[in-house]
BADREN-644249 format. One line per 8 residues: their letters; for each residue x, y, z of C-alpha. Coordinates in nm, 4 decimals, padded with zeros to 6 digits, always signed. Layout:
N
a) X/Y/Z ~ ...
# end
This chain:
460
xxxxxxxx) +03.2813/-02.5596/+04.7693 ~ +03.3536/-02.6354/+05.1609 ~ +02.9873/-02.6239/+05.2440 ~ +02.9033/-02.8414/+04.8933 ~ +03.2051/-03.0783/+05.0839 ~ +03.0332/-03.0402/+05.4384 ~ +02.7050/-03.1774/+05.3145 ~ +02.8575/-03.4163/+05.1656
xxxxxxxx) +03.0741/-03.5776/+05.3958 ~ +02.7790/-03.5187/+05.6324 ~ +02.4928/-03.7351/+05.4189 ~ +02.7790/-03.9757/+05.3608 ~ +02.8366/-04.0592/+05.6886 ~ +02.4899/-04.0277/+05.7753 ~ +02.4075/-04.3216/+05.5493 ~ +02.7104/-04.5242/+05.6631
xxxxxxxx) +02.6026/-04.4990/+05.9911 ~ +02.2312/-04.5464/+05.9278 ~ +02.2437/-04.8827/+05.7378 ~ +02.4994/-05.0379/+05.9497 ~ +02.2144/-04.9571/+06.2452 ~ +01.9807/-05.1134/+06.0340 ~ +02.1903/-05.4316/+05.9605 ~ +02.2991/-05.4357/+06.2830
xxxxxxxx) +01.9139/-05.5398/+06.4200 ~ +01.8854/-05.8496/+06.1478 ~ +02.2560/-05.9276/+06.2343 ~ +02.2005/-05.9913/+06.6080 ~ +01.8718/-06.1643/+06.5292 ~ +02.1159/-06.4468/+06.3524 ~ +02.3703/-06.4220/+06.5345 ~ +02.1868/-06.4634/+06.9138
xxxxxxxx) +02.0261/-06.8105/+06.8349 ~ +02.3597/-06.9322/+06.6680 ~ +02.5724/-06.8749/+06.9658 ~ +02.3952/-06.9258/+07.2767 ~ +02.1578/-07.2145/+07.0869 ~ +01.8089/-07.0135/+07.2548 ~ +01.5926/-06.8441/+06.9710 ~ +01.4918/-06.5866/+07.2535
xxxxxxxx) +01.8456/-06.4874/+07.2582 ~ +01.7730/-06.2788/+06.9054 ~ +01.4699/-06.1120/+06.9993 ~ +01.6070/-06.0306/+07.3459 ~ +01.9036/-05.8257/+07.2242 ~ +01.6646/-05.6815/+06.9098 ~ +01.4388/-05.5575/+07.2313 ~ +01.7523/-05.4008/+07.4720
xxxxxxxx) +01.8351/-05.1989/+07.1625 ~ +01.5130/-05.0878/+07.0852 ~ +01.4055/-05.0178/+07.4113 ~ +01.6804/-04.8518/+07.5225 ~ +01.6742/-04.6245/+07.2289 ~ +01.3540/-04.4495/+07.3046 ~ +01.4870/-04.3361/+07.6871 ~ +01.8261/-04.2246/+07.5145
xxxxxxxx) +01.7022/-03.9989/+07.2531 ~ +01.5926/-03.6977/+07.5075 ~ +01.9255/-03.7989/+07.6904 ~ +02.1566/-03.7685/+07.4356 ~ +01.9726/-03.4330/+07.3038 ~ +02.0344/-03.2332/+07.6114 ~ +02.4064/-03.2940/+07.5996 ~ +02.4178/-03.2763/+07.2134
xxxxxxxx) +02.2489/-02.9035/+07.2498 ~ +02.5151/-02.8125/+07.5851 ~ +02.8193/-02.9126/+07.3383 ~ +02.9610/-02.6323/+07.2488 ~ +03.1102/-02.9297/+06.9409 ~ +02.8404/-03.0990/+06.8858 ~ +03.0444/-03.3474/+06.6040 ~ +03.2767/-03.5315/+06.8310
xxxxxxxx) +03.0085/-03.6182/+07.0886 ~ +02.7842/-03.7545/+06.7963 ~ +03.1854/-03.8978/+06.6831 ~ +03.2271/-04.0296/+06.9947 ~ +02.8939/-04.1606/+07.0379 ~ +02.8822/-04.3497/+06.7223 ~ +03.2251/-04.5018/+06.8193 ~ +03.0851/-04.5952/+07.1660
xxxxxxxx) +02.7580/-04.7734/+06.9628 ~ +03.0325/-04.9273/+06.7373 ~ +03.2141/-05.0802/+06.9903 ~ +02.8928/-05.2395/+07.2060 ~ +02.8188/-05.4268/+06.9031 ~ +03.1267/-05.5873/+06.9434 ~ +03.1455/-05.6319/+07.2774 ~ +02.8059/-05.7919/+07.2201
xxxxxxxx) +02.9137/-06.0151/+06.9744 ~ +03.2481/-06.1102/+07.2110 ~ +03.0290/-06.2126/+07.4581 ~ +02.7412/-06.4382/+07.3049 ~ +02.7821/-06.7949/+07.4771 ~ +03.0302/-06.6977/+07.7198 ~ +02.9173/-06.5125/+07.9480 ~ +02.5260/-06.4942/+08.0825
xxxxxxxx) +02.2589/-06.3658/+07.8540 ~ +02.1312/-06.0886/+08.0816 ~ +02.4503/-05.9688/+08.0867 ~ +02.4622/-05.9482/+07.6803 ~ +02.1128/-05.7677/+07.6879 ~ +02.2813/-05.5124/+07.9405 ~ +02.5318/-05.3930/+07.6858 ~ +02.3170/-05.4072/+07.3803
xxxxxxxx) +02.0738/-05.1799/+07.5917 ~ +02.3949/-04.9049/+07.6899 ~ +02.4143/-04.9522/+07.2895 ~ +02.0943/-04.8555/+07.2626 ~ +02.0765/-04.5267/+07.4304 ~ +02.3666/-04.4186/+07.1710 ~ +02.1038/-04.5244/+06.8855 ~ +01.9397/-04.1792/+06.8749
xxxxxxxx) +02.3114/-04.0258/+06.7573 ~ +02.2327/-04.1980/+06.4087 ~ +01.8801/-04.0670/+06.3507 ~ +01.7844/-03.7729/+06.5374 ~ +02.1267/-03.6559/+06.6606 ~ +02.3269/-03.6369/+06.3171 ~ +01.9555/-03.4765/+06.1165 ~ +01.9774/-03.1905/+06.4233
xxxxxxxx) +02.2818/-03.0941/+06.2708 ~ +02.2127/-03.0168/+05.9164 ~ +02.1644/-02.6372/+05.9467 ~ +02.5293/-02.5813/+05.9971 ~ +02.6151/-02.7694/+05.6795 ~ +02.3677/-02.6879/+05.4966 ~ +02.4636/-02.3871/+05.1620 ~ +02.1703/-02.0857/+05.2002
xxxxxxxx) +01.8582/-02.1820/+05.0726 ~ +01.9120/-02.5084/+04.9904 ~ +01.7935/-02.6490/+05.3547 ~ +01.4486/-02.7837/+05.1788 ~ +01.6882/-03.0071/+04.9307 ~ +01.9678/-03.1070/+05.1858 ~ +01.6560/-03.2570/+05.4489 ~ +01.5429/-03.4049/+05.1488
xxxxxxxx) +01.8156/-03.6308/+05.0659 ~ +01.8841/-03.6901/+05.4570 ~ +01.5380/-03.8499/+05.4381 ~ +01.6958/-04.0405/+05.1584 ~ +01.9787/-04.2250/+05.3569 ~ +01.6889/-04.3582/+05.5896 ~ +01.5069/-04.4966/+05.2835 ~ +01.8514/-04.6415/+05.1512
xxxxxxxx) +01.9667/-04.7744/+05.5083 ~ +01.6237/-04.9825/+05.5855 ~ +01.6332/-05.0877/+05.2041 ~ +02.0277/-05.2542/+05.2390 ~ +02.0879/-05.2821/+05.5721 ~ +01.8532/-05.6164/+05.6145 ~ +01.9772/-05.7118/+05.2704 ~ +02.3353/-05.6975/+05.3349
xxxxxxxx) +02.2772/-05.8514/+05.6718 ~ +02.1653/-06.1508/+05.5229 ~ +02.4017/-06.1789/+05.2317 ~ +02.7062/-06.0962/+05.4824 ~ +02.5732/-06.3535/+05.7481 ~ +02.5364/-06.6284/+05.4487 ~ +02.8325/-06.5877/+05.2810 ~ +03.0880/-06.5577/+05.6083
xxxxxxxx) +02.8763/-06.6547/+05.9048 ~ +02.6360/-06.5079/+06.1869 ~ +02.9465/-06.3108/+06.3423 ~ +03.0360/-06.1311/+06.0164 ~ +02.7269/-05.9940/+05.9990 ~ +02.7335/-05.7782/+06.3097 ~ +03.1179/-05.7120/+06.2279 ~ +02.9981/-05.5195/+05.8850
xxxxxxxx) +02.7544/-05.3265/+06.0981 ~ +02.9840/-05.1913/+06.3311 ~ +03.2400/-05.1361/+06.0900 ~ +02.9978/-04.9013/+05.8808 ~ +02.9332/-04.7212/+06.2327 ~ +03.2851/-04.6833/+06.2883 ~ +03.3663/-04.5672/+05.9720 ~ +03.1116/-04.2547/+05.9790
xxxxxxxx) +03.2886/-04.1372/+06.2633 ~ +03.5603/-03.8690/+06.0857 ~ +03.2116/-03.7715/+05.8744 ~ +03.0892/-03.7041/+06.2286 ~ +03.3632/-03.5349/+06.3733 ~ +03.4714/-03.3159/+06.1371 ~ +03.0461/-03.1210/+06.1453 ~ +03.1017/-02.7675/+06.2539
xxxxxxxx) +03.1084/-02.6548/+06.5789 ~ +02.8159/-02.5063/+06.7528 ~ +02.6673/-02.1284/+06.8284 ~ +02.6834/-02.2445/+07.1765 ~ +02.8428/-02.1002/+07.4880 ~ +02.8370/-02.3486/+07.8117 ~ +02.5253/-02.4988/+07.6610 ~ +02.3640/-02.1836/+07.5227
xxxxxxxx) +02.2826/-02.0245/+07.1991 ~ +02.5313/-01.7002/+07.1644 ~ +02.3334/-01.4306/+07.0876 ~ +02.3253/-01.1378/+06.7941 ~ +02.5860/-00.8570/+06.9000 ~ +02.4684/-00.5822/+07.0725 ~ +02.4550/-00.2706/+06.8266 ~ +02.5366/-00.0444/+07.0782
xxxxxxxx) +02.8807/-00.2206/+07.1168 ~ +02.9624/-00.4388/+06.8006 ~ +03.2115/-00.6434/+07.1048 ~ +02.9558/-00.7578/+07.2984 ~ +02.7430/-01.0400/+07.2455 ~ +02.4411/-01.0568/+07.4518 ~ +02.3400/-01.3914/+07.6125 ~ +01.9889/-01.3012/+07.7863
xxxxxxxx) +01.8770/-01.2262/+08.0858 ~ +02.1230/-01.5079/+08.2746 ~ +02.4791/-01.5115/+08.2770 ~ +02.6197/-01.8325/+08.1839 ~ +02.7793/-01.9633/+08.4712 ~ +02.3973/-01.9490/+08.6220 ~ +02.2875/-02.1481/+08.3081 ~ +02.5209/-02.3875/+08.2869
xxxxxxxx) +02.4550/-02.5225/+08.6462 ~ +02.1271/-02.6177/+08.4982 ~ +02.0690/-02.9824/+08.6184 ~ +02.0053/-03.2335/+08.3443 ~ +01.5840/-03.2855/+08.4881 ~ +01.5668/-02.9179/+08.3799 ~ +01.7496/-02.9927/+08.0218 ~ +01.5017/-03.2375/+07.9643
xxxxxxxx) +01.2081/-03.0446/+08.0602 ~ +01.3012/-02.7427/+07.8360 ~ +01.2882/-02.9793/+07.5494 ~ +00.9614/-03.1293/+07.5818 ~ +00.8633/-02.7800/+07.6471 ~ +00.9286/-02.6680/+07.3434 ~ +00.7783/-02.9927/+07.1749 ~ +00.4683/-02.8869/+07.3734
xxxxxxxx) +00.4309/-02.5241/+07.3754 ~ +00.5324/-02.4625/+06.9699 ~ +00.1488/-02.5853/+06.8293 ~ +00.3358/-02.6898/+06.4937 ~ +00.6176/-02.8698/+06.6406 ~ +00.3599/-03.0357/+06.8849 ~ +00.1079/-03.1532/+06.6136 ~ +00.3813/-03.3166/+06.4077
xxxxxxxx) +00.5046/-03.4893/+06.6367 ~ +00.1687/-03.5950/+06.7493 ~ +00.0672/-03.7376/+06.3877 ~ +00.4212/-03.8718/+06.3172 ~ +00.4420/-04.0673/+06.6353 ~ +00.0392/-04.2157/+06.5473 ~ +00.1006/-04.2590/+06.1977 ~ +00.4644/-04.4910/+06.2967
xxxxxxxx) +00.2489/-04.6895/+06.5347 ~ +00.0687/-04.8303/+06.2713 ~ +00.4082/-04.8665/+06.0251 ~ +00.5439/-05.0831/+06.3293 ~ +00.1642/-05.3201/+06.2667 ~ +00.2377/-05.3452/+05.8844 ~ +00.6255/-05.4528/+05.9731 ~ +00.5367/-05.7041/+06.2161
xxxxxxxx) +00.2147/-05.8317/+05.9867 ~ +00.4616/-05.8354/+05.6530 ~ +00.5476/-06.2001/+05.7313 ~ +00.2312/-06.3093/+05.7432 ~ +00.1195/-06.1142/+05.4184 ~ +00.4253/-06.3154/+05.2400 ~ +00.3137/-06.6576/+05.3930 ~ -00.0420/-06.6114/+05.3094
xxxxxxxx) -00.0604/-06.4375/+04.9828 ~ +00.2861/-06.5116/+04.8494 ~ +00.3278/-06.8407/+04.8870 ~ +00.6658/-06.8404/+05.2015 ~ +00.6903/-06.6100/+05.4848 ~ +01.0543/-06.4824/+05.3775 ~ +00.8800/-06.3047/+05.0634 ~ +00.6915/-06.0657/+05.2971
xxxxxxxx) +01.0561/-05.9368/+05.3726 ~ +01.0357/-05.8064/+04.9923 ~ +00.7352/-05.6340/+05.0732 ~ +00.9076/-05.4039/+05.2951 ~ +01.2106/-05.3853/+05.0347 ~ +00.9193/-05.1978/+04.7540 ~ +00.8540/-05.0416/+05.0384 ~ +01.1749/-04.8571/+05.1186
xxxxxxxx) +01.2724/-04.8717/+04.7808 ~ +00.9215/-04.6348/+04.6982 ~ +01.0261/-04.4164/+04.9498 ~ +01.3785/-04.3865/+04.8497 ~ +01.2350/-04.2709/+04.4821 ~ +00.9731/-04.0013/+04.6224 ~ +01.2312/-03.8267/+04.8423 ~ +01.4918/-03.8515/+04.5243
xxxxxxxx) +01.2291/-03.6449/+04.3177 ~ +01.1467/-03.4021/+04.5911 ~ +01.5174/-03.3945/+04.6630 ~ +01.5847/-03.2787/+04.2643 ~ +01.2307/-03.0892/+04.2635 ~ +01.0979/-02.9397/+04.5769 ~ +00.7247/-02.9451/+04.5713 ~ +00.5029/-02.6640/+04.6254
xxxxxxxx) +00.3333/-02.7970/+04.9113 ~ +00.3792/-02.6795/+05.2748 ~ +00.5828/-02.9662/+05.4436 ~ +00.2668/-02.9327/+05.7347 ~ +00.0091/-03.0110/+05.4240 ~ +00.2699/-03.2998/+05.2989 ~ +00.2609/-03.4519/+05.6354 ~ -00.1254/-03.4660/+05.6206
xxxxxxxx) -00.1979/-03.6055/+05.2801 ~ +00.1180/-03.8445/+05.3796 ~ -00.1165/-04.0300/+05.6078 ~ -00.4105/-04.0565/+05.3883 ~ -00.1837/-04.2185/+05.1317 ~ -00.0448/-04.4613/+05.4275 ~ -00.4114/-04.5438/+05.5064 ~ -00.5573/-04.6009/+05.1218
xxxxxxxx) -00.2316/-04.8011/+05.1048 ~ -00.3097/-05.0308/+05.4948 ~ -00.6743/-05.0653/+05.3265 ~ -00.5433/-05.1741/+04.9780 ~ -00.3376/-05.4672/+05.1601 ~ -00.6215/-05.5504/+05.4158 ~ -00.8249/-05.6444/+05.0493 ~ -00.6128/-05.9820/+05.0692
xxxxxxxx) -00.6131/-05.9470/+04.6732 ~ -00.3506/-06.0968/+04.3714 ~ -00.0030/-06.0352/+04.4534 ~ +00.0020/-05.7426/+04.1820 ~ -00.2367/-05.5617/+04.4527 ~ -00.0213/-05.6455/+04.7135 ~ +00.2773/-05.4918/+04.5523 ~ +00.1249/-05.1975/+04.4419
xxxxxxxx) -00.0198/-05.1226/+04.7935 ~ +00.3464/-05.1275/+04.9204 ~ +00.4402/-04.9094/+04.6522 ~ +00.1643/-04.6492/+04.7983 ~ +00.2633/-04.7090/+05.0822 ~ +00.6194/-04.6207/+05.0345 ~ +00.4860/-04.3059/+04.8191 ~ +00.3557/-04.2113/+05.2165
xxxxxxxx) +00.6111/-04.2812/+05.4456 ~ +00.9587/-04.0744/+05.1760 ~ +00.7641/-03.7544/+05.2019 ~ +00.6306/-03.7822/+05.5721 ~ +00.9817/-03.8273/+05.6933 ~ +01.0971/-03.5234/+05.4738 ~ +00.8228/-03.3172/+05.5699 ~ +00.8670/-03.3974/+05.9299
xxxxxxxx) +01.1986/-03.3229/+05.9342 ~ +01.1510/-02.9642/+05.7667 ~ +00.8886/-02.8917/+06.0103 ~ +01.1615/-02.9598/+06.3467 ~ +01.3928/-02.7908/+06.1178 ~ +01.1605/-02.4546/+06.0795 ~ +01.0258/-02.4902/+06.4699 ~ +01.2443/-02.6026/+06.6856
xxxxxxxx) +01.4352/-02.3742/+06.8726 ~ +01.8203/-02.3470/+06.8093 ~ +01.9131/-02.4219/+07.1401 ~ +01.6920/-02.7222/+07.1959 ~ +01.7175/-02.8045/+06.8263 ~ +01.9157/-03.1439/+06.9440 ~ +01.6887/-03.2408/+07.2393 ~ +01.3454/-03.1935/+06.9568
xxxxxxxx) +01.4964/-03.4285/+06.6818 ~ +01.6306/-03.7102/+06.9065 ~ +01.2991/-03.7008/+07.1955 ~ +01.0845/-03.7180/+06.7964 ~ +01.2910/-04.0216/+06.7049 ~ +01.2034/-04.1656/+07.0714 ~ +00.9305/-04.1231/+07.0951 ~ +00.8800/-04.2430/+06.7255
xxxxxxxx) +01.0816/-04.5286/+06.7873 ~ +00.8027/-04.5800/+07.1150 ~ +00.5077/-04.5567/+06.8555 ~ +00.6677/-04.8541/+06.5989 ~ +00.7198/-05.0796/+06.9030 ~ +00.4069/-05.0567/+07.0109 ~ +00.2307/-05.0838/+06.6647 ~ +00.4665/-05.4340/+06.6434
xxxxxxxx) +00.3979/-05.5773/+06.9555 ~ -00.0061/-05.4778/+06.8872 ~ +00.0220/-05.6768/+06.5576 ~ +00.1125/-05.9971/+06.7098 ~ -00.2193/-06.1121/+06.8558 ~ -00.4281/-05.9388/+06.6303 ~ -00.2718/-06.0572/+06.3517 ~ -00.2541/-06.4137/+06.5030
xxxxxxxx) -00.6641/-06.3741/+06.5395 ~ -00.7292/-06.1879/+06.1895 ~ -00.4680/-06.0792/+05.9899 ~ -00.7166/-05.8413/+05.7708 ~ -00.8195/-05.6644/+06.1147 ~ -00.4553/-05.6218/+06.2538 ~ -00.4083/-05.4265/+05.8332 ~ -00.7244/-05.2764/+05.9344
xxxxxxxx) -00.6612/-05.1392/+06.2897 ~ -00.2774/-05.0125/+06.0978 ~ -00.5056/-04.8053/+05.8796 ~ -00.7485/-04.6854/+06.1093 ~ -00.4364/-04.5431/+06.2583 ~ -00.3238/-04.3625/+06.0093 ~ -00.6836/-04.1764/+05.9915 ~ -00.6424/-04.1125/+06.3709
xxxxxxxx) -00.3338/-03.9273/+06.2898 ~ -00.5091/-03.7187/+05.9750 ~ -00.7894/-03.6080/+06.2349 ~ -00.5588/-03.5845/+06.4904 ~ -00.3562/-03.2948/+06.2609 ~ -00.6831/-03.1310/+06.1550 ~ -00.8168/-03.1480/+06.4728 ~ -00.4637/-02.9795/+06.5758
xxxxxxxx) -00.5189/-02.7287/+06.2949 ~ -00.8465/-02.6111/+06.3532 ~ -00.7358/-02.5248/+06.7246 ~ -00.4693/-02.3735/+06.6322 ~ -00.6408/-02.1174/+06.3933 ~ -00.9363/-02.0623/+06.6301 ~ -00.6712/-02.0064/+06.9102 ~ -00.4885/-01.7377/+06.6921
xxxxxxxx) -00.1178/-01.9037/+06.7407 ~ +00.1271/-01.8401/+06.5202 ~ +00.4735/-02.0610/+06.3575 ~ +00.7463/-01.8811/+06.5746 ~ +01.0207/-02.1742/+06.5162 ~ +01.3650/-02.1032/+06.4357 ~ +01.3455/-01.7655/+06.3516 ~ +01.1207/-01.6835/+06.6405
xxxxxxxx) +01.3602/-01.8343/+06.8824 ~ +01.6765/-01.5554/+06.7105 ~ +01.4434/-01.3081/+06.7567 ~ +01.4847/-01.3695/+07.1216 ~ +01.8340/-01.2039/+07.1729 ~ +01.7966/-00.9401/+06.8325 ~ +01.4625/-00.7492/+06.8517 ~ +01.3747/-00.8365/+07.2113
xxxxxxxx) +01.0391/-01.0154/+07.1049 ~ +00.9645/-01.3046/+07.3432 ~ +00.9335/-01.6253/+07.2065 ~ +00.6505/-01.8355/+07.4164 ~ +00.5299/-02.0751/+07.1817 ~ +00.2370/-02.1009/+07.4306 ~ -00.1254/-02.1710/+07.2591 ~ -00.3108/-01.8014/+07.2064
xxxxxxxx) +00.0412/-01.6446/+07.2566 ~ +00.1823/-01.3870/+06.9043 ~ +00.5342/-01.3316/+06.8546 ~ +00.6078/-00.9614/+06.8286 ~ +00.8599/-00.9015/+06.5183 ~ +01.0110/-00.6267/+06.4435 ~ +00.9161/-00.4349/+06.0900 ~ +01.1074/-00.5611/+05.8114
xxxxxxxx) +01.2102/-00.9003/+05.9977 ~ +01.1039/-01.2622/+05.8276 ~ +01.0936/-01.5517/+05.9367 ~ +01.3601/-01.7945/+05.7487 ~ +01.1128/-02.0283/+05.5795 ~ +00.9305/-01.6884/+05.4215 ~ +01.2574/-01.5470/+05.2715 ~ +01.3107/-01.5796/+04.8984
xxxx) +01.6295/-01.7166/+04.8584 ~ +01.8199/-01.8675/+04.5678 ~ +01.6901/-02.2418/+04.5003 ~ +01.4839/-02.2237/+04.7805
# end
């Protein structure tokens, strides 16, 4: 029952959280022009807190993974994103503009703490076997944040003003923050993973090679280094993240082309908004049933097909046919982009090593978060030249990202490396195999030792 309440209260807050970060982005969009009278005001804050977002995600990782309670820094954090929005909103028209961008942008290094930051922390809630589910419906509350936060932005901002709108999103922050605080504390002592206890002397718990007062002097360059390392040098971890960060690229293009597609081929601009409502609402549906029914696909293979689906779905809207077409290609699309966010996340979940297991989910939502601005600010002038060859260049994308994981694959396999992840990383300090994670490089097990994601469990 308390880990049925943990996971609970952690995918509650979790969506709290996430759609008042979506709303907040619309919100601030209204609210800029309204208040300082400049329709660059908008965009300029949208951009701080974008921006500053991708830089903060390894950031925020290394100290997330050197808490030794990782739940009130993500508490505090979400409290300190909370409060910038209001500050933000406090400030529009009385003081400069550059100085309103400044504190959406030290709001913006705190965004990571909603995406990357909170998912990291799912093992320790999740009930034995039931990891595969619990990522599942975490996928979910991204699905259901980008599906009501824009909504409820709008609604909010018509029915009570520009200002209410950002006051509902950081409200919704705020109030995830006892969800956040109360996640269980950490394995972690002075910023390391404890280790299995010695059984020579059930007392003593070995912690490596280095003592921890030698560890935790680590500088914060090295922190970050360790965790692109392990991004890097785990061939799984690194090919996901590869095709996820492609395959967002060209989601960002189909975003920024969406009001176009709703001018064009639905008659007003504002109906291409509803485009990416199917959308989210699609994806919201495919991670409920894989949530409820866990397929039999590896979450690797379910990242692949994910981007063939994304493409058929880019070339489907690049056709320029009846609106029925258009719909149905964002319900494809949708059908692609549930399960690659699930999948993705059970792949950092299986790889990433417990230690860095912070600093790998929030430098994957960076550098995600890198891949959909760039996709958005591509659309613009292709789209203002051809819109079918912006829709085009989205899906030829996606297919860069499908070769891009096969080419991964077939290196991998002619290479001989092996999925260490998690368990790999344990092994470390309880059979004394190394973990390297290096290309060519097999983990030693010991006999009779599994790797997590191979043991039968119940429900798994």
């Amino acid at each position: 029952m308390r880990k049925r309440y943990a996971v609970g209260t952690a995918l509650t807050g979790a969506a709290l959280a996430r759609a008042g970060d979506e709303m907040s982005g619309p919100a601030l969009l209204v609210a800029g022009p309204v208040f300082t009278g400049s329709a660059t005001t908008g965009p300029a804050l949208l951009a701080g807190i974008t921006a500053a977002a991708a830089v903060g995600g390894p950031l925020f990782g290394v100290l997330l993974d050197r808490s030794a309670r990782p739940g009130r820094l993500l508490a505090g954090a979400l409290a300190g994103y909370a409060a910038a929005l209001a500050i933000v909103l406090a400030s529009l028209g009385h003081v400069p503009v550059v100085v309103t961008v400044i504190v959406a942008v030290g709001a913006g290094l705190l965004g990571p703490a909603l995406s990357g930051g909170w998912t990291a922390q799912l093992p320790r809630v999740a009930p034995p076997g039931l990891l595969p589910r619990v990522t599942a419906l975490d996928a979910m509350t991204f699905n259901a944040a980008s599906l009501a936060g824009p909504a409820l932005a709008g609604l909010v901002a018509g029915a009570a003003g520009a200002s209410a709108g950002v006051l509902v999103a950081a409200a919704l922050i705020f109030v995830a923050v006892p969800c956040a605080y109360g996640l269980p504390a950490g394995t972690y002592v002075r910023g390391l993973p404890v280790r299995q206890r010695s059984s020579r002397d059930p007392n003593r718990t070995d912690r490596g090679a280095h003592s921890g007062r030698a560890l935790s002097s680590t500088s914060l360059l090295a922190g970050l280094a360790a965790g692109f390392r392990a991004v890097r040098h785990t061939p799984p971890l690194a090919r996901a993240t590869v095709t996820s960060v492609i395959s967002c690229t060209g989601q960002g293009m189909l975003t920024a082309c969406s009001p176009l597609l709703g001018a064009r081929l639905l008659g007003d601009a504002r109906h291409g908004v509803l485009l990416l409502s199917v959308i989210a609402a699609s994806a919201l549906l495919a991670n409920a049933g894989l949530a409820r029914r866990p397929g039999p696909l590896r979450p690797d293979t379910v990242l692949a097909c994910s981007t063939a689906v994304l493409a058929g779905a880019l070339l489907m809207t690049a056709a320029a046919g009846p609106p029925a077409l258009l719909l149905g290609a964002a319900v494809l699309a949708g059908l692609g982009e549930g399960p690659q966010l699930t999948a993705l996340f059970a792949v950092r979940h299986r790889e990433a090593p417990e230690h860095l297991r912070g600093q790998v989910f929030t430098t994957g939502a960076s550098l995600k978060i890198t891949g959909f601005a760039l996709g958005a600010g591509l659309a613009g002038p292709l789209a203002a030249r051809s819109l079918p060859g912006a829709l085009l260049t989205a899906a030829a994308l996606q297919l860069l990202a499908g070769l891009v994981f096969l080419g991964c694959t077939l290196l991998m396999r002619r290479t001989g490396a092996r999925h260490t992840g998690t368990a790999g990383a344990r092994l470390m300090g309880t059979t004394g195999a190394r973990l390297t994670g290096t290309t060519g490089t097999r983990t030693r097990r010991t006999k009779g030792t599994r790797p997590f994601w191979l043991r039968r469990t119940p429900g798994s």
